[in-house]
Backbone of each chain as ProteinMPNN parsed JSONL, in Angstrom:
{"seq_chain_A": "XXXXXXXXXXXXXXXXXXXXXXXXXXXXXXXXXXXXXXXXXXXXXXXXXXXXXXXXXXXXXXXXXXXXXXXXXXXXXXXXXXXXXXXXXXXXXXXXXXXXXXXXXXXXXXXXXXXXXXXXXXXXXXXXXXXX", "coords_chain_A": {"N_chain_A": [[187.07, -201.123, 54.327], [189.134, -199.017, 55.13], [191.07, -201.046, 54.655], [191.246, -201.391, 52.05], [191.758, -198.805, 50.653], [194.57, -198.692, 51.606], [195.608, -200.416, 50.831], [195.607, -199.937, 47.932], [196.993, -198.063, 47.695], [198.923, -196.413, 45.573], [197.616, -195.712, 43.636], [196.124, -193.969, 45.04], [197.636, -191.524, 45.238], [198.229, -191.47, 42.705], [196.08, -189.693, 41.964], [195.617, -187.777, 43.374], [198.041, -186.559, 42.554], [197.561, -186.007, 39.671], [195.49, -183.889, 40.205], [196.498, -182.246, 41.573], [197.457, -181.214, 38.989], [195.813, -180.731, 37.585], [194.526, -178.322, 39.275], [196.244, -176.405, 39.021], [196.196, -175.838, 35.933], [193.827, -175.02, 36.086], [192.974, -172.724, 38.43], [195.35, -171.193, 38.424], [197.179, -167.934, 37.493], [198.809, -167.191, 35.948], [200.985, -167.801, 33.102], [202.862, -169.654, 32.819], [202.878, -171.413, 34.96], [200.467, -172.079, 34.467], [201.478, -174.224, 32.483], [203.352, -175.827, 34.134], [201.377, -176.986, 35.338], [200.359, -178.789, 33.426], [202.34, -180.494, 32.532], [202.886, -181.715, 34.831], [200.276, -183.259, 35.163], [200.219, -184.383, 32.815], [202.346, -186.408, 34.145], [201.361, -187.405, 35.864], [199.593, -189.109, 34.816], [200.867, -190.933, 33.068], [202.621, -192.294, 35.039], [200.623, -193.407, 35.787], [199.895, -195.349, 33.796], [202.068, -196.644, 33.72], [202.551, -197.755, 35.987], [200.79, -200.271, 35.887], [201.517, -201.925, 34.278], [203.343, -203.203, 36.023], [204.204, -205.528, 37.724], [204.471, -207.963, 40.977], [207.388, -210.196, 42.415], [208.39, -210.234, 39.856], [210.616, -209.579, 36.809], [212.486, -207.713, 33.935], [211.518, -207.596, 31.08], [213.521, -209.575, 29.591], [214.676, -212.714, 27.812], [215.373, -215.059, 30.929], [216.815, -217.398, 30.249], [218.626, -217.882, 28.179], [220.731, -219.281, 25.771], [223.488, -218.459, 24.884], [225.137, -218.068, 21.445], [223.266, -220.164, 21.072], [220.613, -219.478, 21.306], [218.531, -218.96, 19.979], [218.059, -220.8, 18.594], [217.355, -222.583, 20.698], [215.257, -221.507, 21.326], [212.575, -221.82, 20.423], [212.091, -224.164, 21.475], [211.855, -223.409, 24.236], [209.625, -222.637, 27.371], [207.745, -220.074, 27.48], [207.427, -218.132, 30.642], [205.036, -216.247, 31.429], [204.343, -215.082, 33.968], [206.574, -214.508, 34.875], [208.02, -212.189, 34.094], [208.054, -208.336, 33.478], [204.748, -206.575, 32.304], [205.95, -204.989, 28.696], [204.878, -203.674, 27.265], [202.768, -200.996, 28.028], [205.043, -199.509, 28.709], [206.235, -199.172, 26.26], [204.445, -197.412, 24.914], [204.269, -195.32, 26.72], [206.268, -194.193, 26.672], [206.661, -193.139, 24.088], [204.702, -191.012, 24.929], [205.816, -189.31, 26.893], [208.216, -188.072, 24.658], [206.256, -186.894, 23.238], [205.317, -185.207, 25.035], [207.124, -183.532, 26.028], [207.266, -182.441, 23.417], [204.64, -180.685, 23.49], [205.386, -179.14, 25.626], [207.763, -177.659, 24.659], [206.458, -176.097, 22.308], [204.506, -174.728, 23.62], [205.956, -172.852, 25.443], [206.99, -171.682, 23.286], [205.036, -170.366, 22.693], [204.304, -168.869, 24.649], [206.308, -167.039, 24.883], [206.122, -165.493, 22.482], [203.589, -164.145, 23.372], [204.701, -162.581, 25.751], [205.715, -161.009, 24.514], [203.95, -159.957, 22.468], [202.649, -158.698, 24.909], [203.809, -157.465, 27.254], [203.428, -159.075, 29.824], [203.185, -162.058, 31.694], [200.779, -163.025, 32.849], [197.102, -164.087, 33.429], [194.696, -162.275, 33.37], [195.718, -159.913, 32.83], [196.119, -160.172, 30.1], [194.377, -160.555, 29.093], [192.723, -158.673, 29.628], [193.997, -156.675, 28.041], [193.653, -157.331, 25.506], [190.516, -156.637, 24.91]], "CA_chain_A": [[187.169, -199.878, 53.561], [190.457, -198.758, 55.274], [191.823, -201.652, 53.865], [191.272, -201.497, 50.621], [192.184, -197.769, 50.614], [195.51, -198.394, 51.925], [196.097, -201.306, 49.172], [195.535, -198.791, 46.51], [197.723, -196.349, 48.08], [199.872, -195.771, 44.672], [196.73, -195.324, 42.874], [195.297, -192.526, 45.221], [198.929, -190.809, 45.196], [198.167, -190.682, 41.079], [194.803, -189.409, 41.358], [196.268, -186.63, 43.991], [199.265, -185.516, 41.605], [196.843, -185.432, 38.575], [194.213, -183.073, 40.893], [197.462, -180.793, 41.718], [198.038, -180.671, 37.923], [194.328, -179.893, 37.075], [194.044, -177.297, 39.519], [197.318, -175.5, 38.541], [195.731, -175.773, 35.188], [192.371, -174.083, 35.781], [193.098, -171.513, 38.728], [197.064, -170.352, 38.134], [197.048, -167.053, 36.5], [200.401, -167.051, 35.373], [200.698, -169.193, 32.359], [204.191, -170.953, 32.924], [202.461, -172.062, 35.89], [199.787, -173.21, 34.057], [202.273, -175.185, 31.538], [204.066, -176.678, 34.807], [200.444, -177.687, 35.621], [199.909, -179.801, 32.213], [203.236, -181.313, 32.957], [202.666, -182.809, 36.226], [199.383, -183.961, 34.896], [201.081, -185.672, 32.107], [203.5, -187.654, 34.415], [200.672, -188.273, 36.355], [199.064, -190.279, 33.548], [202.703, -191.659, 32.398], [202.819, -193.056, 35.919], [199.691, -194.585, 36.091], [199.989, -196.764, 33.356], [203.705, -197.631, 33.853], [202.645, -199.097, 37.146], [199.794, -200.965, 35.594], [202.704, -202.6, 33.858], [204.185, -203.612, 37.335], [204.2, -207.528, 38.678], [205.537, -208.033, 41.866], [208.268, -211.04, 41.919], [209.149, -210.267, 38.037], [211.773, -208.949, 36.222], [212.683, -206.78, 32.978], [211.347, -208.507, 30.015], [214.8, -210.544, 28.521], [215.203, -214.272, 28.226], [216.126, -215.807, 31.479], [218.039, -218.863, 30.184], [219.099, -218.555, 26.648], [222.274, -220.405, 25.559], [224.442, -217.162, 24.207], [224.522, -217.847, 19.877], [222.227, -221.126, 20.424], [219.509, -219.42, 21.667], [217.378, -218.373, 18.732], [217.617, -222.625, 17.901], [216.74, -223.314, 21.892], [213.52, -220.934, 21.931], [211.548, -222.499, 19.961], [211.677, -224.979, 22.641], [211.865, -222.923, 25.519], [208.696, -222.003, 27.493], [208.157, -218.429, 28.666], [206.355, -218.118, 31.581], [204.215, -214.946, 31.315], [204.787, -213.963, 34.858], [208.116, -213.67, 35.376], [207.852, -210.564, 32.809], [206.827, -207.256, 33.438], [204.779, -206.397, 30.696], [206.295, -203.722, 28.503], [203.601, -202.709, 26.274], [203.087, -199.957, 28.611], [206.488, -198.953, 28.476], [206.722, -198.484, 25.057], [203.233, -196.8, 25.16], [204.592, -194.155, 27.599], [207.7, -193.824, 25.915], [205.956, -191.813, 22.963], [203.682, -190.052, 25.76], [206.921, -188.657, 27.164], [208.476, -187.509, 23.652], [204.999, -185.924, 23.065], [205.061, -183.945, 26.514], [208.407, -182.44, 25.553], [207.478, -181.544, 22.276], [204.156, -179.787, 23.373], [206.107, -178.303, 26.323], [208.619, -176.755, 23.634], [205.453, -175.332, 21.665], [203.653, -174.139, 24.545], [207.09, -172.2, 25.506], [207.324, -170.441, 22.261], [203.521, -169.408, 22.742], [204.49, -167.925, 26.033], [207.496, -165.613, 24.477], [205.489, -164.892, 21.555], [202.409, -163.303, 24.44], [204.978, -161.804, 26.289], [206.853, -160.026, 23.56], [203.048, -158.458, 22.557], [201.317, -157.802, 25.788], [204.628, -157.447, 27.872], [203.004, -159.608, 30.702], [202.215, -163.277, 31.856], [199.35, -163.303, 33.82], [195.887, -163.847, 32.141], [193.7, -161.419, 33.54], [195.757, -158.788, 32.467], [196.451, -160.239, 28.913], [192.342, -160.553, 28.397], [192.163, -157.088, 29.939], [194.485, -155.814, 26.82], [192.864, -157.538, 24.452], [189.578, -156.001, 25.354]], "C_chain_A": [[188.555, -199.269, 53.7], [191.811, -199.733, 54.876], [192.184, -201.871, 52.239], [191.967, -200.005, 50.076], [193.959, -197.646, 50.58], [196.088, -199.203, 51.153], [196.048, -201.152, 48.016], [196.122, -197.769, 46.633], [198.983, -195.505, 47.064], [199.047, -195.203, 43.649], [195.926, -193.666, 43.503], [196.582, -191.234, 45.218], [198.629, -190.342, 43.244], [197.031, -189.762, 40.732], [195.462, -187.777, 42.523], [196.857, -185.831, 42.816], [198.195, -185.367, 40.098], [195.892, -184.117, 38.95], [194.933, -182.034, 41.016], [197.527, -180.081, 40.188], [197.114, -179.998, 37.455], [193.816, -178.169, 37.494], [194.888, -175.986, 39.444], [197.246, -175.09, 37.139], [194.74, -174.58, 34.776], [192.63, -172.665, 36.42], [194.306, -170.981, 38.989], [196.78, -169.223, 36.913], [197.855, -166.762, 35.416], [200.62, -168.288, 34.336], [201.836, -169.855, 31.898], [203.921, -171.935, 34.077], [201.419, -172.932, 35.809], [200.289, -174.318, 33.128], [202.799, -176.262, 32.353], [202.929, -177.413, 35.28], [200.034, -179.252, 34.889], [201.2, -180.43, 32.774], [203.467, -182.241, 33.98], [201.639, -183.251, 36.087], [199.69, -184.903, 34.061], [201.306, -186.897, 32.738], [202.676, -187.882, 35.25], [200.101, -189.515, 35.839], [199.545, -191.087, 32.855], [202.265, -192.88, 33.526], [201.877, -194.04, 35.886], [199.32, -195.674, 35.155], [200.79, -196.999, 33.022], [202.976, -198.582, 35.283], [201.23, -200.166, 36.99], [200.762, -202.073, 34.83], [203.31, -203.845, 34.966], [203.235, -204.913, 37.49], [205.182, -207.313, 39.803], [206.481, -209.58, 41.43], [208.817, -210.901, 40.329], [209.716, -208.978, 37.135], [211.843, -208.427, 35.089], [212.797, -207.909, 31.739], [212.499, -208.805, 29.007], [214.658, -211.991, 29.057], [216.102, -214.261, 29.3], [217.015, -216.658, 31.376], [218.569, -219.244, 28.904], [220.567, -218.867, 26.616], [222.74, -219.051, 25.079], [223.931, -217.958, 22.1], [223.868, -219.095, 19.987], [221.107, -220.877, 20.513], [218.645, -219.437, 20.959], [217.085, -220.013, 18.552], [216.46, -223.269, 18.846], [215.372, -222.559, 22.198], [212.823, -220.946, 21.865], [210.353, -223.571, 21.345], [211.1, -224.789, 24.104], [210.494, -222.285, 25.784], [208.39, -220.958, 28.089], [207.215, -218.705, 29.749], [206.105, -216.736, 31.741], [204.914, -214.039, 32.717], [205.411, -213.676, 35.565], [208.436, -212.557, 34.943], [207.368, -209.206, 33.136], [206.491, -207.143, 32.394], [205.164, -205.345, 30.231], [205.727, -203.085, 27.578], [203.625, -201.26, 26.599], [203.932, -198.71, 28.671], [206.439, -198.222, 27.202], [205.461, -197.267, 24.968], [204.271, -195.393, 25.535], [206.122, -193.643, 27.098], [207.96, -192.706, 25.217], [205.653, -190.88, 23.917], [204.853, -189.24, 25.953], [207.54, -187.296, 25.961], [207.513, -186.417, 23.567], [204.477, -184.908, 23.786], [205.733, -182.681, 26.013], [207.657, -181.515, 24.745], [205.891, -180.279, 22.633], [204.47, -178.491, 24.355], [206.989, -176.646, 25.607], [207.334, -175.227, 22.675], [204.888, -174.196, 22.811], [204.426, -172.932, 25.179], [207.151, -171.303, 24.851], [205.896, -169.23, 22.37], [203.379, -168.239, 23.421], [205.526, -166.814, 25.773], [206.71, -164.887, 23.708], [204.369, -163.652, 22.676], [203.361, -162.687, 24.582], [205.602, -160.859, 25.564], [205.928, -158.877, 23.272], [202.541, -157.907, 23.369], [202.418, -157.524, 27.134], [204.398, -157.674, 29.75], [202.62, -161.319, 30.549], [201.198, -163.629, 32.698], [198.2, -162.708, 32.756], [195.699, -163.405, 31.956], [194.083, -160.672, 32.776], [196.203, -159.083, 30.515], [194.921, -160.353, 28.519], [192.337, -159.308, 28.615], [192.89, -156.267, 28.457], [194.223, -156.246, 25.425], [191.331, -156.917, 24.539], [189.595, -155.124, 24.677]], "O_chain_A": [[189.192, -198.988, 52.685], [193.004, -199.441, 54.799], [193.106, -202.36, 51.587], [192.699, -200.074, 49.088], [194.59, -196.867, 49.865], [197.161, -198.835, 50.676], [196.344, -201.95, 47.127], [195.986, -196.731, 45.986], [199.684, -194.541, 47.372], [199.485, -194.37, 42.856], [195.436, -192.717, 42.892], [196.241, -190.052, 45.195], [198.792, -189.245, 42.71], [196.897, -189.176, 39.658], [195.638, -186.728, 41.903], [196.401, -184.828, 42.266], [198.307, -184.273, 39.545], [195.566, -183.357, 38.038], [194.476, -180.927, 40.731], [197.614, -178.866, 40.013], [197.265, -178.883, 36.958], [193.243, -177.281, 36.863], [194.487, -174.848, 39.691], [197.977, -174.158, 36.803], [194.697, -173.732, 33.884], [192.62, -171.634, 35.748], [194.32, -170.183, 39.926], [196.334, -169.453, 35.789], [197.635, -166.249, 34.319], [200.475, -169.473, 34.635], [201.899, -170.502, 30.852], [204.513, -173.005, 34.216], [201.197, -173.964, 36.443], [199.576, -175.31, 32.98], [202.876, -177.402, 31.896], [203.208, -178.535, 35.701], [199.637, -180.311, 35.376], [200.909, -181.053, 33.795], [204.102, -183.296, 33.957], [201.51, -184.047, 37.017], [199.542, -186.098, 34.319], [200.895, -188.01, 32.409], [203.061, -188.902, 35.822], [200.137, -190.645, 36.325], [198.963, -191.879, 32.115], [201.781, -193.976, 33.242], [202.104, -195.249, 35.935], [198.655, -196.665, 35.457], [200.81, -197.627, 31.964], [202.959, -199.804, 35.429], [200.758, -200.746, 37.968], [200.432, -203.243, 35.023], [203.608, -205.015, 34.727], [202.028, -205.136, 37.399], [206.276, -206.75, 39.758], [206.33, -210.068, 40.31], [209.699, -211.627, 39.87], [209.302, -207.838, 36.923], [210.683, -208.636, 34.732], [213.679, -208.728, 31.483], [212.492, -208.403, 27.844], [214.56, -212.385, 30.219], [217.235, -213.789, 29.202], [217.934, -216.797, 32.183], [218.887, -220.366, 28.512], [221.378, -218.628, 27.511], [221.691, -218.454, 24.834], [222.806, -218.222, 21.673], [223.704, -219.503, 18.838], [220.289, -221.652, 20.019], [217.69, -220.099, 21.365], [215.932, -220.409, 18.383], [215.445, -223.913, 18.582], [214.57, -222.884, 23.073], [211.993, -220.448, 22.624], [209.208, -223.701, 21.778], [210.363, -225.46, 24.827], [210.002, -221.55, 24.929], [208.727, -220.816, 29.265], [206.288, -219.508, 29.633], [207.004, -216.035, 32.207], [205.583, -213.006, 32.746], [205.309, -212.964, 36.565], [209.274, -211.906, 35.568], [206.156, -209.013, 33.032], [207.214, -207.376, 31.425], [204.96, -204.385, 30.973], [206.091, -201.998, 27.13], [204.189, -200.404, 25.917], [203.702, -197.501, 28.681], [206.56, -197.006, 27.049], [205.87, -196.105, 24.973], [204.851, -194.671, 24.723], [206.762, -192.633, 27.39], [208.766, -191.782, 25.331], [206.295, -189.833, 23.855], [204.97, -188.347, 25.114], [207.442, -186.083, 26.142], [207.802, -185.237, 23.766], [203.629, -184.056, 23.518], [205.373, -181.539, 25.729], [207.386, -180.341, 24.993], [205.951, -179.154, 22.138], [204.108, -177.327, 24.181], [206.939, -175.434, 25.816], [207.438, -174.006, 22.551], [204.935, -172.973, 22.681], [203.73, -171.964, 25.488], [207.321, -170.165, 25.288], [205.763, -168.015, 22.228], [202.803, -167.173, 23.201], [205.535, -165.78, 26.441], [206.478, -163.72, 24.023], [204.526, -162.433, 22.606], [203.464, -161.881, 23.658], [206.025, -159.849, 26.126], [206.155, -157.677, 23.422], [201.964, -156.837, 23.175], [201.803, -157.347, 28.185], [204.845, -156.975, 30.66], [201.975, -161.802, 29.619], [201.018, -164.768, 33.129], [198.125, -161.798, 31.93], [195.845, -163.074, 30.78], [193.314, -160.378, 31.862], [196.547, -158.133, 29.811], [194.582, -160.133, 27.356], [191.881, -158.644, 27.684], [192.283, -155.346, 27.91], [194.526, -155.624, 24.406], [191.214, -156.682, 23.337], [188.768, -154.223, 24.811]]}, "seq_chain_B": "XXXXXXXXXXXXXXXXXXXXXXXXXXXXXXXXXXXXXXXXXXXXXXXXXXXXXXXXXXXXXXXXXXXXXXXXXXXXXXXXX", "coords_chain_B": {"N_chain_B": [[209.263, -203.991, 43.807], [209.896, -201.851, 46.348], [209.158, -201.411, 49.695], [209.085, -198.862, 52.086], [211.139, -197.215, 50.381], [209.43, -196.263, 48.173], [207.475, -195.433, 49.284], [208.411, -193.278, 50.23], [209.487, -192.204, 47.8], [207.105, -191.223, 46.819], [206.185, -189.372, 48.647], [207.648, -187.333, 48.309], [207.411, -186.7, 45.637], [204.98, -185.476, 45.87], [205.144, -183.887, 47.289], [207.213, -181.93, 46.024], [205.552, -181.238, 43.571], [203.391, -180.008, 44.561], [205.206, -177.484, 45.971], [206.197, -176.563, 43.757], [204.121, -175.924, 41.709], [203.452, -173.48, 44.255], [205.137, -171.707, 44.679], [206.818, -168.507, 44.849], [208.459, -167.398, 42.518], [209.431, -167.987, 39.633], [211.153, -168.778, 37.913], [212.749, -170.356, 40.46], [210.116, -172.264, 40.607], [210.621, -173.468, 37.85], [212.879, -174.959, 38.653], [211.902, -176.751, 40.836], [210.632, -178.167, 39.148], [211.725, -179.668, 37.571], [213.714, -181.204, 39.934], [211.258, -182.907, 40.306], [210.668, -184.28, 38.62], [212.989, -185.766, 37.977], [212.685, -187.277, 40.309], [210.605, -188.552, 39.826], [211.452, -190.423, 37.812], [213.12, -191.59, 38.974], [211.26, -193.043, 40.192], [209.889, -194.716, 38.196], [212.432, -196.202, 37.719], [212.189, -198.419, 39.561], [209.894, -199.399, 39.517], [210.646, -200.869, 37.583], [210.517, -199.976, 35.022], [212.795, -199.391, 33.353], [213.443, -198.205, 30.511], [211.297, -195.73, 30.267], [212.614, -194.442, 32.554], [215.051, -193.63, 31.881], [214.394, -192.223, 29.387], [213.005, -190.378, 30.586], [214.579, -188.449, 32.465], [216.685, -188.199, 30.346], [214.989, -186.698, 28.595], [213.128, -185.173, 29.826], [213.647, -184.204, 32.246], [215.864, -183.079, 31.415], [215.989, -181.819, 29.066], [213.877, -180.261, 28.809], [213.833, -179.256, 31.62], [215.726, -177.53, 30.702], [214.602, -175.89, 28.435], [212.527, -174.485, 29.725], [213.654, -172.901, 31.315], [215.213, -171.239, 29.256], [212.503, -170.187, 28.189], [211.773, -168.586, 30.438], [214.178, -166.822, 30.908], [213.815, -165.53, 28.733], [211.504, -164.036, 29.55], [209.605, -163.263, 31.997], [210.356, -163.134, 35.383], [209.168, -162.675, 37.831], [205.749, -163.31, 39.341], [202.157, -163.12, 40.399], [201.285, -165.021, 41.492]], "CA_chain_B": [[208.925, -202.617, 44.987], [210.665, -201.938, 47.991], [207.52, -200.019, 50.206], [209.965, -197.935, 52.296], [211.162, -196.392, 49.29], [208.063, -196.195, 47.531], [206.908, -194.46, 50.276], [209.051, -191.869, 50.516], [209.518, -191.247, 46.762], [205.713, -190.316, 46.388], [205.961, -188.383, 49.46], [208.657, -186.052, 47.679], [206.722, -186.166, 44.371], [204.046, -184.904, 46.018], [205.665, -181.956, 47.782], [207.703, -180.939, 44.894], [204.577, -181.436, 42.903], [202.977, -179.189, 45.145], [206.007, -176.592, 46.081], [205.849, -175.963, 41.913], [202.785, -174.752, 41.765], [202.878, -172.638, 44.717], [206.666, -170.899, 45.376], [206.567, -167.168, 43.967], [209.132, -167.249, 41.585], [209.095, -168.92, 38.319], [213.224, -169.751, 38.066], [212.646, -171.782, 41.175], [209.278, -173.332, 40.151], [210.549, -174.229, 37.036], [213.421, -175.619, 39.007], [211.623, -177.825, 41.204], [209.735, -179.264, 38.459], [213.387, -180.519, 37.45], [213.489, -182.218, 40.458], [210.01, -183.684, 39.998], [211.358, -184.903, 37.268], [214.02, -186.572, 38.961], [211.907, -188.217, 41.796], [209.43, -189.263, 39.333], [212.296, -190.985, 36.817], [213.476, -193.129, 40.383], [209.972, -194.163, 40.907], [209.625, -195.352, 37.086], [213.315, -197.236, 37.845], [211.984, -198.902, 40.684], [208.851, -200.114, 38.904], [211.386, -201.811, 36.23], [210.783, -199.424, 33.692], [214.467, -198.451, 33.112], [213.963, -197.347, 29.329], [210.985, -194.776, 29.871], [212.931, -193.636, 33.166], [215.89, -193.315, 31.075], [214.088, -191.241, 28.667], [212.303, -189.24, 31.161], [215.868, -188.351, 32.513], [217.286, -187.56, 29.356], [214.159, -185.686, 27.723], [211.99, -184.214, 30.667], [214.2, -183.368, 33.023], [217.18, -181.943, 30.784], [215.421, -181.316, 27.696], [212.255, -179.512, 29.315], [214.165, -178.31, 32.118], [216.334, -176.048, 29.789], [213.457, -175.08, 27.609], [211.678, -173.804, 30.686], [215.049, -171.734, 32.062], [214.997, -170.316, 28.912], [211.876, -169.309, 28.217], [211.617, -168.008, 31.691], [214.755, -165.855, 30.928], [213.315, -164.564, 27.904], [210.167, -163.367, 29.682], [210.059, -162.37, 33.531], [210.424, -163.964, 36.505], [207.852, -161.89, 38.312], [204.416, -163.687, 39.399], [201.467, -163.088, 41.61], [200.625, -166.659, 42.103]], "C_chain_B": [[209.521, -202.459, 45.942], [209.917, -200.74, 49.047], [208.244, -199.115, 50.848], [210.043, -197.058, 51.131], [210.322, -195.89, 48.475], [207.776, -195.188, 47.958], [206.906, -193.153, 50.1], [209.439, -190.965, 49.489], [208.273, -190.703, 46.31], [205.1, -189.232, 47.225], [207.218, -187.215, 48.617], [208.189, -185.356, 46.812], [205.79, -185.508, 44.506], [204.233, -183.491, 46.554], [206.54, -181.284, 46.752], [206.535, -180.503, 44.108], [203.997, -179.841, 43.548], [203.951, -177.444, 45.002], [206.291, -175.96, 44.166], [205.06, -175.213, 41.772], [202.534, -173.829, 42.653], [204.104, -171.627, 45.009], [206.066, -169.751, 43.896], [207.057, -166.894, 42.809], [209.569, -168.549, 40.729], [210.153, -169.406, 37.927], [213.043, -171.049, 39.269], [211.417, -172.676, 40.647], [209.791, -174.136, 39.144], [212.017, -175.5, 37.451], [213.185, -177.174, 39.81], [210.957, -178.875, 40.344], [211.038, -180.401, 37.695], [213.439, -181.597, 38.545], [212.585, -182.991, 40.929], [210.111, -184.465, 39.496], [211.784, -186.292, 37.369], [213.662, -187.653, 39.634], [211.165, -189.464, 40.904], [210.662, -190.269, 37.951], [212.961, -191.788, 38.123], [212.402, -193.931, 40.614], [210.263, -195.267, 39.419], [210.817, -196.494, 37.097], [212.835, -198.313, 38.592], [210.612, -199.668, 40.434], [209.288, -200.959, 38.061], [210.956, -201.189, 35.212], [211.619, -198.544, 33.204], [214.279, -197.529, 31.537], [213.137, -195.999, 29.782], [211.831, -194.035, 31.865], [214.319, -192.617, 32.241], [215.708, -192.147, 29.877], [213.322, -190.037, 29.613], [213.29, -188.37, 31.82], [216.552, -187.421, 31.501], [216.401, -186.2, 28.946], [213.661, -184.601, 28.487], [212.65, -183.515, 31.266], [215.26, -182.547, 32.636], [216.558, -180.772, 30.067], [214.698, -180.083, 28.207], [212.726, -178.507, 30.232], [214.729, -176.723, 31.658], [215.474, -175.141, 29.073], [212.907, -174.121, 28.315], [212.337, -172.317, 31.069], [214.621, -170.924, 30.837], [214.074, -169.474, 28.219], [211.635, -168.368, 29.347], [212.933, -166.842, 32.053], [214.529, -164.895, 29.869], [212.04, -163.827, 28.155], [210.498, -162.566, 31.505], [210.155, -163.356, 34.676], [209.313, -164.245, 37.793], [206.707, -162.925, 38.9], [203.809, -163.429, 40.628], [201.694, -164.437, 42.156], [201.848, -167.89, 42.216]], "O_chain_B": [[209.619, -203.54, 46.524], [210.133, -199.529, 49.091], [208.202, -198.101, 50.151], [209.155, -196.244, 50.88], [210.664, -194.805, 48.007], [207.745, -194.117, 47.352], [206.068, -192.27, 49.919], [209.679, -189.762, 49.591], [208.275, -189.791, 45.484], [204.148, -188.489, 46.989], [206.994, -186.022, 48.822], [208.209, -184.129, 46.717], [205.431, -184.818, 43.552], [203.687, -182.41, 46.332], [206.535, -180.054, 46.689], [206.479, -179.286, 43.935], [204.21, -178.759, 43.001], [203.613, -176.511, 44.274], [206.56, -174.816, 43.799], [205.152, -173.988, 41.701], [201.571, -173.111, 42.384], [203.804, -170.649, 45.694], [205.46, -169.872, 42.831], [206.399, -166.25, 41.993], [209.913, -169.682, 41.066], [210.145, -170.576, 37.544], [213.153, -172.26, 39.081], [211.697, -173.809, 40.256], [209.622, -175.352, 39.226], [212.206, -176.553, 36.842], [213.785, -178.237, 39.654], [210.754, -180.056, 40.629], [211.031, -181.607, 37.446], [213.249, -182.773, 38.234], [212.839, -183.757, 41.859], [209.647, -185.554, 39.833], [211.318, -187.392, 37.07], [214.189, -188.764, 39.587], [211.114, -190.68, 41.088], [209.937, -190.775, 37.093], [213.302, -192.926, 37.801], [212.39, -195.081, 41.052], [210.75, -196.391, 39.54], [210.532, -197.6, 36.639], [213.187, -199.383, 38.096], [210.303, -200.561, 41.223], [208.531, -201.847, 37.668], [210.965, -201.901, 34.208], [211.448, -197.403, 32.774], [214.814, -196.433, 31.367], [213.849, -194.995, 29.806], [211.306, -192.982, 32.227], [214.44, -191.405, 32.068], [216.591, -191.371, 29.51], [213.16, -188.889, 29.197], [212.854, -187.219, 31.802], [216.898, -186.254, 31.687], [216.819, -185.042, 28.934], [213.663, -183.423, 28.13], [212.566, -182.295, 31.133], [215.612, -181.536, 33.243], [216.527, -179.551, 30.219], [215.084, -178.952, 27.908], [212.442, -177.314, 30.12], [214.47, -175.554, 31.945], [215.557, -173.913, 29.074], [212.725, -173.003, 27.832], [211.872, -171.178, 31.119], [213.815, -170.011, 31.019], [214.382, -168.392, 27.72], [211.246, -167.246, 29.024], [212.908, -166.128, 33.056], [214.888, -163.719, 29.926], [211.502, -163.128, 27.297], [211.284, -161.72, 31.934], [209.898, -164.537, 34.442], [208.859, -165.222, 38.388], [207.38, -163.942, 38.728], [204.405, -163.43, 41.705], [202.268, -164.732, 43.205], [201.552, -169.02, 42.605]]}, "name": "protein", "num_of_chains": 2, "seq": "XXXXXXXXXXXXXXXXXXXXXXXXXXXXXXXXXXXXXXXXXXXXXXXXXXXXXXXXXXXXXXXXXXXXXXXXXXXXXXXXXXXXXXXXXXXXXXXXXXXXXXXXXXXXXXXXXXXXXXXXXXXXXXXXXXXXXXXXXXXXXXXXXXXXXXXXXXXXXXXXXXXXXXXXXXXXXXXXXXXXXXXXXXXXXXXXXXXXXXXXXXXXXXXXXXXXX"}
């Protein structure tokens, strides 16, 4: 049991930093604190399937051995071997995710000026209490 | 992988991670999440995924960082929590 625990020890490190992000989420009153919450939940979820990506021994998916301009002729021939490769599916995957953080970051930002401009506060309570 | 390093960059990520969500003032929080950022764009190198560290670099930690500064100078600094 303590072995298996400690051979998953990048996996319980993601399930940690997602639990920080959740609970900075639910009980942070202050709601830049809850934005920095979604954000570290994000890159929790970035992380964990970039390193699902990860091979040990193998390298950044480019041809090992192509000839410089003969290659495209010689690759026909040439056989890849899968797992020298990380795969980068992933990658590209998380690539978008990233872009898509930003941009709801940026939104979520303007939301937060917009509140504070009408209820000249960021904390919840007291922005439910003045809607009331 | 190199486990040393490993190590020690998820022990950082985790205390910045942490020290974000709990320091009083919202200039530094949104600072450390900069270097969250940071930590977490070395791990992604170090896994071999240079482009999305590269973009997490460029986008998260510049991009996001600035956004943050200045919404956080257009509002208050202030917080209970």
């Amino acid at each position: 049991m303590l072995e298996f625990i400690i051979s998953k020890y990048n996996f319980w490190i993601y399930i940690i930093l997602m639990m920080i992000g959740f609970y900075a989420m639910i009980a942070k009153t202050n709601l830049v604190k809850k934005i920095i919450g979604m954000n570290i939940f994000q890159t929790a979820i970035i992380l964990f399937f970039v390193s699902t990506a990860y091979k040990s021994d193998a390298t950044l998916p480019i041809l090992l051995n192509s000839q410089g301009h003969g290659a495209g002729h010689h690759a026909a021939e040439q056989v890849i071997e899968v797992s020298q490769y990380i795969n980068p599916l992933p990658h590209v995957l998380m690539l978008t995710a990233i872009v898509v953080m930003v941009a709801t970051l940026g939104v979520a930002l303007a939301i937060v000026i917009r509140v504070y401009r009408d209820y000249g506060t960021l904390n919840e309570d007291e922005i439910i209490k003045a809607i009331k | 992988m190199i486990l040393p390093f490993d190590i020690i960059l998820q022990l950082f990520v985790i205390i910045c991670a942490v020290a974000a969500i709990t320091v009083k003032d919202l200039m530094s929080a949104v600072i450390i999440l900069g270097a969250y950022s940071f930590f977490m764009c070395l791990m992604w190198a170090q896994m071999g995924a240079v482009d999305v560290a590269f973009t997490e670099a460029s986008v998260s930690a510049g991009i996001g960082t600035i956004l943050c500064i200045a919404a956080v100078m257009k509002t208050t600094r202030r917080t209970k929590d």
